[in-house]
C-alpha positions as CSV (number, residue, x, y, z in Angstrom):
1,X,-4.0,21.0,-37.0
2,X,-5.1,22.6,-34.0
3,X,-8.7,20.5,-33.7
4,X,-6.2,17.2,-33.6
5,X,-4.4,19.0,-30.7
6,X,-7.4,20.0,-29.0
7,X,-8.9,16.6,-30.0
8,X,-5.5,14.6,-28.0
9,X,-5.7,16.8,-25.4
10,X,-9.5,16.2,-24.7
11,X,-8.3,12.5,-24.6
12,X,-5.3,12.7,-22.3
13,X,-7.1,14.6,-19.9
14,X,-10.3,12.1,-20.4
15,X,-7.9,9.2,-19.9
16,X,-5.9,11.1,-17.0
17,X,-9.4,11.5,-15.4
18,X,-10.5,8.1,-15.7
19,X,-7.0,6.1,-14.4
20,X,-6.6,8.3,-11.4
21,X,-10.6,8.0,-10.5
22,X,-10.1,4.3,-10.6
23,X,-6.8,4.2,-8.8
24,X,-8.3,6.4,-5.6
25,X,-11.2,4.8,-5.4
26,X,-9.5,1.3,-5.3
27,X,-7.3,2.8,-3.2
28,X,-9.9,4.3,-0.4
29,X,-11.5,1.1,-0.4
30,X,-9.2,-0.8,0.8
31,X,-7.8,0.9,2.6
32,X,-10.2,3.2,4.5
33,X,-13.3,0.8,3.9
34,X,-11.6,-2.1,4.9
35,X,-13.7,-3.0,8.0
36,X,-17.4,-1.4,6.7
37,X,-19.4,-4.3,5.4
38,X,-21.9,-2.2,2.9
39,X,-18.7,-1.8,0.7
40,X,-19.3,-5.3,-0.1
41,X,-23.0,-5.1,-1.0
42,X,-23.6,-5.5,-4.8
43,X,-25.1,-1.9,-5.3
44,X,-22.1,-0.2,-4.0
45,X,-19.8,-0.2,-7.0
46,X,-23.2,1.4,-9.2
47,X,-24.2,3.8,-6.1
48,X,-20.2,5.3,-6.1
49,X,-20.4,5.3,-9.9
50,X,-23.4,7.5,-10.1
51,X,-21.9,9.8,-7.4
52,X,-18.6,10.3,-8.8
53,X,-20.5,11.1,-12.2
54,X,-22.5,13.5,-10.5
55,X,-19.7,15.2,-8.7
56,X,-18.0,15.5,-12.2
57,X,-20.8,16.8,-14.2
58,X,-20.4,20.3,-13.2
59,X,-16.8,19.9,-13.8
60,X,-16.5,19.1,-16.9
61,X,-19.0,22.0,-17.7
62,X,-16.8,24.5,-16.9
63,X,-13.0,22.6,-18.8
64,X,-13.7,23.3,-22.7
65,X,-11.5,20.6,-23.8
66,X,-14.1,17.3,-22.5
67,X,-17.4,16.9,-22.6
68,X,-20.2,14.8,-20.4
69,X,-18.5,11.4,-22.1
70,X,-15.6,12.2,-19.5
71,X,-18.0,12.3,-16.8
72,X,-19.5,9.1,-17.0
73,X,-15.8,7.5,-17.9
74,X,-14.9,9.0,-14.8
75,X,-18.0,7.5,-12.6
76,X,-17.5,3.9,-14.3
77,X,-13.5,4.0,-13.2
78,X,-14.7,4.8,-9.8
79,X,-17.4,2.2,-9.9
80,X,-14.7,-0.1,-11.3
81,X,-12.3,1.1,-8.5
82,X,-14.7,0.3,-5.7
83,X,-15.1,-3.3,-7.3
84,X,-11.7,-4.1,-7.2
85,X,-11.3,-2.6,-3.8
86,X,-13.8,-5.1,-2.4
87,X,-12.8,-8.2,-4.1
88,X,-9.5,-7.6,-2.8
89,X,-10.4,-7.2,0.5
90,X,-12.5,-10.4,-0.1
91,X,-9.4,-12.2,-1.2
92,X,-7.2,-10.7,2.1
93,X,-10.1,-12.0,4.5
94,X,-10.6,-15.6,3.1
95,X,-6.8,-15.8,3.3
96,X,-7.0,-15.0,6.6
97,X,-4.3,-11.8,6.5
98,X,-6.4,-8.6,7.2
């Protein structure tokens, strides 16, 4: 009983983890990173990944409930986030409304 309460709570706070990494970094992108053009380069989305997952790995070494699967879920939403960040700021500048 109390390893598949353990086991959901691992997962909420795995998914939790994840959804607001990708929401901030999608977030700062475009919003604070709107006018730098390395943002835009195709390594940045990997380089913010591996630095988010490396910021989290001593985290998640000291929470009991997740593991080191949480921390590289966590660096590919931010990786993800930085993506979407830049394609949207893509979109807004071919439209002409930055």
């Amino acid at each position: 009983m109390f390893h598949a309460l353990f086991g959901l709570a691992g997962f909420a706070i795995t998914a939790g983890a994840a959804l607001l990494g990708y929401w901030q970094a999608k977030s700062f992108t475009r919003t604070r990173l709107r006018f730098v053009d390395g943002v835009h380069k195709a390594s940045a989305p990997f380089l913010a990944a591996i630095g988010a997952a490396l910021v989290a790995l001593p985290v998640v070494w000291l929470v009991p409930l997740v593991g080191t699967g949480t921390a590289l879920l966590f660096g590919a939403a931010v990786g993800l986030g930085v993506n979407s960040g830049a394609r949207e700021i893509r979109r807004r500048i071919g439209a002409g409304t930055i």
